[in-house]
C-alpha angles and dihedrals in degrees: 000000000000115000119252079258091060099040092060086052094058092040086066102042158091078014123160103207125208158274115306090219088058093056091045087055091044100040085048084069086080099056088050092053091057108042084049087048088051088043096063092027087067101046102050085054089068082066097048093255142090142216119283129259093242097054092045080059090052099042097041099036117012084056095063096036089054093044093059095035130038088358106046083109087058119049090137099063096035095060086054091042082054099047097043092071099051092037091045090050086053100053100040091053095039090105099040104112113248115258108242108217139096091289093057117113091237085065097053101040079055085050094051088043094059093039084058096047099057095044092066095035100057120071127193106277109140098046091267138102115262112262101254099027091111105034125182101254116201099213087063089051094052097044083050097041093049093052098049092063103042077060099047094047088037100066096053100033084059083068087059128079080219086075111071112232088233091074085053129106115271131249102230109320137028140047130283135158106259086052088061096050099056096057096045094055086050087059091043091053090047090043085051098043091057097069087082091040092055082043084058108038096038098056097055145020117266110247116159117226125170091232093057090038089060105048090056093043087060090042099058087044088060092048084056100056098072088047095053101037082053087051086048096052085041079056106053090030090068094046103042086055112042102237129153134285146177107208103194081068106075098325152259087309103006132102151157089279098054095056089047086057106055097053098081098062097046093044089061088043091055098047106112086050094051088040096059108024121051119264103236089053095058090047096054084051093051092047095044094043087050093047093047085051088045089055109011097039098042100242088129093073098032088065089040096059108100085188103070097045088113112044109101136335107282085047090055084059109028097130093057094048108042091038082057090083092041089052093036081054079053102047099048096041080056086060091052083071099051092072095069100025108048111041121071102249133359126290125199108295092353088157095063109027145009102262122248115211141042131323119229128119118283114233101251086237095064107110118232138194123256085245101052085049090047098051095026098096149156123237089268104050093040101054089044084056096054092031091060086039100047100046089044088049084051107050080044087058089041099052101030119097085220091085138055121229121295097278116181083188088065103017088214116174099272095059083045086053088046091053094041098051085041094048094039095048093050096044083064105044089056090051086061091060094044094062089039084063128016146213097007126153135177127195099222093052088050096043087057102040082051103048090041101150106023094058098056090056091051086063096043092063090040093050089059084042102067089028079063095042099050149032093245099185093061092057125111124230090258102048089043085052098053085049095053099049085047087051095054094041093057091043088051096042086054093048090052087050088049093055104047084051088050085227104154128170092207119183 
């Protein structure tokens, strides 16, 4: 009889996933929760007051349990069961008189306006950024926020019945939810890292030296070092305990960890490349050049051969090293975006590139090329452009003979095409909501967006902890339920304290 070890390998292997369609309709969830949560948040702001804690917790986090868990049969009604609530709060409080004082919405749409104002309104003149040219956007920190816990519940709802198998990771090929997570929280965090690379970039020219180069080089050398140390205690974690493990996933030693942490070092190697070519393009060229070795080169069936695991060291862990280039593609992709969503207005070619130069406003009677006013674009247009390119580029990798199936154990292109025509059209879609309604803000969605890494590490650790402390497999959908909403009130509990002490684990 296999030991309770080996039956939760089993539990998360040889699957097959899902339909695309189904995780669009489950992951939407999460735009729904949070257009019902503005909804009421608005509202009640009319009165003075906001929505509770509690029911931020529920909105923000419950939903998409539930979504993945006891309602996975019933997207459909969820999403309406999600919606009522928010719609219900805004019609009922249509006709309560505003509240006139500092907290009512007037004020802070006055206070937006002027923010605004002075963003375009100030150019670089003292050597530093304008003071609102990189704003905090709410609709970032949702669709971060989001994703981050559906990753966080996901790792250790996978361990449940109550979780359908569909929603697993994949053995080799297919699509699931949680592969498409991963990938997703590898563009976030790119999408996130390039605000200091735009700091950089936009207050002065690009010019290599060896001396500069250098000094980045060791910098992102010394980033590196907590990421990989972390992969090293997961490592010998696992191992020291016993726990289970599903090796075609990263490998015999390798692990998530590991890959994060080699970003910042080649990163730094690759500067002078990312200054002075756009970042898409390299990305595309990362991605291609890893799928020709995959099929021309023969590392396909290099990773696909069960026989040589254990050969030497690099064949113990061939699917986290040679799925490092597919996620690095990702994460750097994820930076491309950076340049039009994240800073307050457009600068010259921001849908290309991160612009190098200073800030300040044209004069409307400079002329500029057709290219500058093609590529020159705000958040809106820009995310409706790659939203339309990347899922055009996707349904061509996915029809064309050319390709193999979407694969997260190789992160071949198909599967990066997959992520970038997912993450683009959903950054979108929670834009939308954000200029529907504005200048809302939940703390459990900044909690989380803030805490980022850290919290996933935090789950991690909880997540070994209740494997350790019961027998998972054994528990009803109910029970598994309960544990699970426990689970995701003590990660975000510990988010909210984070955050108060202003304690972040950042790539």
């Amino acid at each position: 009889m296999a030991s309770l070890k080996e039956q939760k390998q089993l539990f998360v292997s040889d699957l097959l996933g899902g339909s695309i369609s189904e995780i669009y309709l489950l992951t939407s969830i999460s735009i729904t929760s949070w257009l019902s949560y503005s909804l009421a948040q608005k509202s009640l702001q009319k009165r003075g007051s906001n929505v509770s804690l509690t029911f931020d917790f529920i909105f923000n986090a419950v939903t998409l349990l539930a979504a993945m868990t006891i309602y996975s049969p019933s997207l459909q009604w969820l999403h309406w069961m999600v919606i009522i609530p928010g719609v219900a709060v805004a019609v009922w409080s249509r006709n309560v008189p505003k509240k006139i004082g500092a907290n009512g919405p007037k004020n802070a749409q006055k206070r937006e306006t002027l923010a605004k104002k002075r963003s375009n309104n100030s150019t670089d003149t003292n050597g530093a950024l304008p003071p609102d040219f990189l704003p905090k956007k709410p609709f970032i920190t949702a669709y971060r926020s989001h994703m981050m816990i559906i990753t966080n519940l996901a790792i250790l709802a996978v361990d449940f019945p109550v979780f359908p198998r569909r929603f697993a990771k994949v053995e080799t090929w297919g699509t699931s939810l949680m592969d498409l997570g991963v990938g997703s929280f590898v563009f976030s965090m790119g999408l996130v890292h390039s605000r200091s690379i735009i700091k950089a970039q936009t207050l002065q020219k690009a010019r290599f030296n060896w001396q500069n180069y250098l000094r980045i080089v060791a910098k992102g050398i010394r980033k590196s070092v907590p990421l990989t140390v972390l992969g090293l205690v997961r490592l010998f974690s696992v191992k020291g305990l016993d726990y289970q493990e599903h090796v075609t996933e990263y490998g015999v030693h390798w692990n998530f960890f590991m890959t994060l942490g080699l970003f910042p070092t080649l990163l730094a190697l690759m500067d002078p490349v990312l200054v002075y070519l756009p970042r898409a393009l390299v990305a595309f060229g990362v991605s291609v050049a890893y799928e020709v070795v995959l099929h021309r080169g023969g590392l396909l069936k290099y990773v696909l051969t069960e026989g040589n695991r254990y050969n030497n060291v690099f064949s113990m862990n061939k699917e986290g090293i040679s799925s490092f280039f597919g996620y690095l593609s990702i994460f750097i992709f994820g930076q491309s975006f950076g340049s039009f969503v994240l800073p307050a207005r457009a600068t010259p070619y921001n849908l290309v590139q991160i612009h190098n130069g200073q800030t300040g406003v044209r004069n409307k009677r400079t002329k500029t090329s057709w290219f500058e006013r093609a590529t020159t674009v705000s958040t809106t247009r820009g995310l409706v452009i790659a939203a339309v390119f990347y899922q055009a580029v996707f349904a061509w990798v996915s029809s064309s003979p050319w390709f193999s199936n979407i694969s997260r154990r190789l992160v071949n292109f198909p599967y990066v095409a997959w992520v970038l025509s997912y993450n683009a059209t959903f950054l979108l879609g929670y834009h939308v909501v954000s200029q529907l309604v504005l200048g809302v803000e939940s703390r459990v969605l900044n909690s989380t967006n803030s805490g980022g890494l850290g919290l996933f590490l935090v789950a991690n650790l909880l997540t070994g902890l209740v494997n350790m402390s019961i027998n998972t497999l054994q528990c009803s959908d109910a029970v598994a339920f309960g544990i699970l909403v426990v689970y995701a009130v003590a990660v975000v509990g510990i988010g909210l304290e984070l955050d108060r002490r202003k304690l972040y684990l950042k790539l």
